[in-house]
C-alpha positions as a Python dict, from the first residue, in 0.01 Angstrom:
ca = {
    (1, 'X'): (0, 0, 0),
    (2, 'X'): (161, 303, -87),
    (3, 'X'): (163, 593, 181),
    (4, 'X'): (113, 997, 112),
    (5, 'X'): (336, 1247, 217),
    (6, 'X'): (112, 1536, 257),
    (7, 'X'): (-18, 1704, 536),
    (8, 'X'): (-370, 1552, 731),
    (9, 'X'): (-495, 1961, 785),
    (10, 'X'): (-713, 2007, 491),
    (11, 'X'): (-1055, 2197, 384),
    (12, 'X'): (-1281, 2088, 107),
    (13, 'X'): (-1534, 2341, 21),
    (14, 'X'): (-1787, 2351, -231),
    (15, 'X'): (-1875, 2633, -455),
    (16, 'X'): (-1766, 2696, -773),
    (17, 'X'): (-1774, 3059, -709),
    (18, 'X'): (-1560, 3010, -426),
    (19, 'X'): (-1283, 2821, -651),
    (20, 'X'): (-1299, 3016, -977),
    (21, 'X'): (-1242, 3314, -786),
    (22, 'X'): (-947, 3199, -547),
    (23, 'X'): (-774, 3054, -888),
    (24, 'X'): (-814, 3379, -1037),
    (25, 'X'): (-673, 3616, -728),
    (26, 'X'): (-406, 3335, -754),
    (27, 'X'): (-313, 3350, -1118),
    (28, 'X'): (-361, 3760, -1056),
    (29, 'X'): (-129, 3760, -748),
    (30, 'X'): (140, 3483, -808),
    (31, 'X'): (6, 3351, -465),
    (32, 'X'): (-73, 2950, -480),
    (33, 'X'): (-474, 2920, -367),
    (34, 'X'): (-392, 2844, -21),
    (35, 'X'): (-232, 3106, 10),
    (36, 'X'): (-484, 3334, -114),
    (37, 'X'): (-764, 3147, 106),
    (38, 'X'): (-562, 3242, 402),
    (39, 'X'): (-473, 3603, 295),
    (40, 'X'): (-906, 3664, 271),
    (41, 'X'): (-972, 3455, 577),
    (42, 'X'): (-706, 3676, 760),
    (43, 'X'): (-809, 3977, 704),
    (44, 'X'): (-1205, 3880, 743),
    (45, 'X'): (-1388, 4074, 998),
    (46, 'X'): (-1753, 3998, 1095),
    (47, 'X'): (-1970, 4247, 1098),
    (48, 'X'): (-2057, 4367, 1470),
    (49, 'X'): (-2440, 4294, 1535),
    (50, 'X'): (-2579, 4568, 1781),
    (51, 'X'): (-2885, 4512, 1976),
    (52, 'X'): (-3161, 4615, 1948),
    (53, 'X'): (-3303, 4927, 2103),
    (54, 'X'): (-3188, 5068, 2386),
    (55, 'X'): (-2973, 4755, 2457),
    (56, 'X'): (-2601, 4702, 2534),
    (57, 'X'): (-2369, 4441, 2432),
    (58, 'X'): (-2202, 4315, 2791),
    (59, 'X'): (-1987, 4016, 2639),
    (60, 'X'): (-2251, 3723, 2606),
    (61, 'X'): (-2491, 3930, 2753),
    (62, 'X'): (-2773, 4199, 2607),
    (63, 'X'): (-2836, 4428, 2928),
    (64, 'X'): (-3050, 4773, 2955),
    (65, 'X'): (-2818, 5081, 3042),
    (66, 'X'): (-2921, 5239, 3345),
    (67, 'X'): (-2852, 5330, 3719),
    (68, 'X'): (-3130, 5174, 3914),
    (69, 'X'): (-2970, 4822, 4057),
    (70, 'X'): (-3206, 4572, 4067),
    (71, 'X'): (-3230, 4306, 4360),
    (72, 'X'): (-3209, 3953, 4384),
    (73, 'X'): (-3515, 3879, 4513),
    (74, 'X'): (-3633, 4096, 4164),
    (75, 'X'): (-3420, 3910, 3946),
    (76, 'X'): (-3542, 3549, 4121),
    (77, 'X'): (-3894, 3675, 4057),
    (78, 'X'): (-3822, 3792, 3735),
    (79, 'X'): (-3633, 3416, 3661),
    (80, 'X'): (-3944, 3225, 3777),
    (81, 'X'): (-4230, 3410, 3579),
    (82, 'X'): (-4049, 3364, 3289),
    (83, 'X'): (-3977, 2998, 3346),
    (84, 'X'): (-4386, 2991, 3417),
    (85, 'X'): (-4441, 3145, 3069),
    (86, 'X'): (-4296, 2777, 2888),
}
């Protein structure tokens, strides 16, 4: 059985889009296709989602600007109607 030297990382993808255009940047550029898949996936930047209305991004969390503090015994209220609501 004869054995491949070539690395196991690899990424298939499907689109013919996708391949006609990284050829072309490549033949453009001089750059072999990997290359130019990792050049666009380098300098890809999501776009930032904001929330809606008057809501702020907190890391993982959407929360409503404000000064009032709200208690636990709120927040535990607040928990269990919702989990009534299902």
């Amino acid at each position: 059985m004869a054995t491949m030297n070539r690395p196991a990382t690899q990424l298939n993808v499907r689109s013919a889009f996708a391949r006609e255009r990284a050829a072309a940047l490549a033949r453009a550029t001089g750059m072999t296709t990997t290359q130019v898949v990792e050049e666009a996936l380098r300098a890809y930047t999501p776009p930032v989602v904001t929330p809606p209305g008057a809501l702020q991004r907190r890391g993982r969390l959407l929360v409503r600007p404000g000064a009032e503090t709200v208690s636990l015994a709120a927040t535990n209220a607040a928990l269990d109607a919702a989990r009534e609501g299902r």
